[in-house]
Every structure is written in structure tokens, then in C-alpha cells.
N, C-alpha and C positions, 0 to 999 in steps of 0.2 A: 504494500500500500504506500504512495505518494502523496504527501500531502504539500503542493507545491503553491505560489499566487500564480496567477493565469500571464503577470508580463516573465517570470522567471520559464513557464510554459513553453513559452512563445519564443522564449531566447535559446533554451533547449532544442527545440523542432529546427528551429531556422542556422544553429547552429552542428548540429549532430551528425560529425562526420563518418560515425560508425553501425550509424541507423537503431543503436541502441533504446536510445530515447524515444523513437519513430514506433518502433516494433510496438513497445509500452502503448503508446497515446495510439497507436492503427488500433490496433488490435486488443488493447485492452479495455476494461468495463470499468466506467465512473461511477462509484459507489456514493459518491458524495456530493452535491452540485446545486446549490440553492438556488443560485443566482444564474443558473444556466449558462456559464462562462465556456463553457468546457468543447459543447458541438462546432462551436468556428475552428477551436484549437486541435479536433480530430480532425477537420475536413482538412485543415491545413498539412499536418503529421499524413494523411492517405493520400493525399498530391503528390507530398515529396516521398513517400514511401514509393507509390507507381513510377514518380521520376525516376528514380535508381539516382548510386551515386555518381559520382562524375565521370568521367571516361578517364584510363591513365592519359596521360600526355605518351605523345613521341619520345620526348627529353628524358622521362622517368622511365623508360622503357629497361633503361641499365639495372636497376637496381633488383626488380624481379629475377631476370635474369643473373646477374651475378649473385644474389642469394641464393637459387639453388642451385646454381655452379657449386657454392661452394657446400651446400648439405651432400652435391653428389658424392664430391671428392672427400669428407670426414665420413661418411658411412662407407666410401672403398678402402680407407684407411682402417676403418674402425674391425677388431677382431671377434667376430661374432663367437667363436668358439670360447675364448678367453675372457671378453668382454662382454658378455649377451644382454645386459640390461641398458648399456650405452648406446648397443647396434638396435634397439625396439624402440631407444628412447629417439634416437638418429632418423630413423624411419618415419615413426608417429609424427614430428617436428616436418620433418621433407613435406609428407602427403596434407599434413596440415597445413600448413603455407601453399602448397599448389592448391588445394580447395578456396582458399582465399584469394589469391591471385588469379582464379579461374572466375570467379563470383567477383571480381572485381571487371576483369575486361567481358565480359555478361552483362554490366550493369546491373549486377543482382547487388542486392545487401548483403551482409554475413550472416550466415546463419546457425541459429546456436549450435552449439557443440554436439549436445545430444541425437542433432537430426541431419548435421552435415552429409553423411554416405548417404544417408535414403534419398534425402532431398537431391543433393548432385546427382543421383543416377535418374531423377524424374525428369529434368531438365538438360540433362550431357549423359543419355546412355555410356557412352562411349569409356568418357572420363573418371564417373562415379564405379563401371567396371572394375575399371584398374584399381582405383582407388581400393576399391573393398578387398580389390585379391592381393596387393600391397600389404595390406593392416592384416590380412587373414592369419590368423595364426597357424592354422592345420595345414598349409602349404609351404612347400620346403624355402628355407632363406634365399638360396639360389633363385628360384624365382621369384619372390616379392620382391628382392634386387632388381628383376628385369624389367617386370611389372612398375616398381618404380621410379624406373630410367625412361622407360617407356610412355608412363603419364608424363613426367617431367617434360619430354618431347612432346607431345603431345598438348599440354597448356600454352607452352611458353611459343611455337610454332609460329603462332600469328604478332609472335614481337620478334623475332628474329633467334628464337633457340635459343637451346642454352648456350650460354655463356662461354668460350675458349678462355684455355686458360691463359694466353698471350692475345691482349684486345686492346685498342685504344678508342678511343673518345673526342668528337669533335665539341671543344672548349669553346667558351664564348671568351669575344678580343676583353684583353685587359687593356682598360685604358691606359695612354702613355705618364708617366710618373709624372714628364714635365708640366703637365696643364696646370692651372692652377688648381686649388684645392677645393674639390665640391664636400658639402656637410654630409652628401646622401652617399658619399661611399668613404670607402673605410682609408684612411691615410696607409700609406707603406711605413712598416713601426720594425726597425732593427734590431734583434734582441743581442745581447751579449752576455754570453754566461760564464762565470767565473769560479772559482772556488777559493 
């Protein structure tokens, strides 16, 4: 139960880059509401709920990608035999983040934890698949590994794949040092460390 004012309501909804708050005010039931404040404040939370949220940008494309770059390479690192609660911990963490990063370029919301696999496979046959045969536990390590290398390809596809381990990045220009000094960017600051 929430017992919020309707402008804190309204800064929540319009704010709420995780859909958390949304979920709550769509979908949940006002038990309490005298003043009848509350029906503008759902319509507004079921707009932005159907909106989804924002599309990744182009620019932010990297970071998906080199995140599960790098979950690939600590779970081929990582010694299932020796290690096995670090190798499930490594896995769960991978296919969790691909679930999110998939439900992101979706413009889906996140969806709770508890209903992530069913709901992915209602919406990405495909995706939710792998996922589930990933996490399965009665199937041999060998292939939940393949299964999720395979999703990983599979998500990340329509950003440009995973991640190589040798990539560069087209930077945007740094201004020249000599101009004069604007307030809105950050001065060049020399450090010297001594002991």
C-alpha cells in the first residue's frame, strides 16, 4: 500500500525510468481516494505504460554489447567443475541482462523477476527458448553454455553483436584547449601526484 499526494504521483509517473512506479498506478487498485484525484493519475501511468520506454540510442549501443562481451568471457573463464556456484551465479546474471536488454530494444518495460521466462517466450518465442534451456538445470553445462552464447547472439544481432574483444569507438571532437573558457564544459585540470 502507497500512500502518496497526487503532485508526488504525478512526478513518479512522469519520471519513472524503470516502469516500476507505472506497473503500480496501471495496474494497481486505489483503495483509498476521496477526493477522486487518482483516475487522471492512472490514465496518465496507462499512456506511458503502452508508450514503452525509450528506444536505446545508436551511441549507447556499446554498452549492451560490451556487457555481455564481457559475462561471455568470465563464464569461459569461470571452472564449472571447481567453481559451480560462481558458473550458475555467471549464467543467471548473462541470461538476466539479455532478458533486459531484449525488453529494452522491444520497447517492452521490465518485467518482474518472477514472470521474466514465461512472459519472454509469449512475446520472443525464439528468445524466451533459449533462455529457459540456459537456466534449465537438468541439461548438461555444455549446452546451457551454447544455448547461452547463442541467445546472446541472438539479442544483441540487431545492435551489431556481440562485442570483439579488440573494438574501437567513434568519439565525439574535443574541443581545442585554446578557445576561451566556456562554464558549460569542464576546464582541462592537471593533476600531479607526489608522495
Amino acid at each position: 500500500m502507497f500512500i502518496h499526494p497526487p503532485i508526488h504521483v504525478y512526478h513518479l509517473l512522469t519520471s519513472d525510468p524503470n516502469g516500476i512506479h507505472l506497473r503500480c498506478y496501471t495496474f494497481g487498485r486505489v483503495i483509498y481516494d476521496p477526493n477522486n484525484l487518482f483516475p487522471p493519475l492512472q490514465r496518465i501511468a496507462k499512456i506511458r505504460w503502452e508508450t514503452g520506454p525509450p528506444v536505446l540510442e545508436a551511441k549507447d549501443y556499446w554498452r549492451p554489447r560490451y556487457e555481455i562481451a564481457d559475462l561471455l568471457r568470465d563464464l569461459e573463464d569461470c571452472d564449472f567443475v571447481n567453481d559451480e556456484a560462481t558458473a550458475h551465479f555467471l549464467l543467471v546474471k548473462l541470461v538476466e541482462r539479455l532478458i533486459r536488454i531484449q525488453e529494452r530494444l522491444c520497447q517492452r518495460w521490465p518485467e518482474k523477476l518472477k514472470r521474466c521466462c514465461q512472459s519472454w517466450e509469449t512475446w520472443d518465442p525464439v528468445g524466451g527458448r533459449l533462455a529457459k534451456r540456459a537456466l534449465n538445470s537438468n541439461v548438461k553445462w555444455i549446452e546451457r553454455i551454447r544455448c547461452s552464447k547463442e541467445l546472446a547472439k541472438y539479442v544483441l544481432a540487431p545492435i551489431g553483436g556481440i562485442m570483439p574483444i579488440e573494438w574501437t569507438m567513434d568519439w565525439e571532437e574535443i574541443p581545442d584547449g585554446d578557445l576561451p573558457y566556456d562554464p558549460l564544459i569542464l576546464p582541462k585540470i592537471e593533476v600531479f601526484i607526489t608522495q
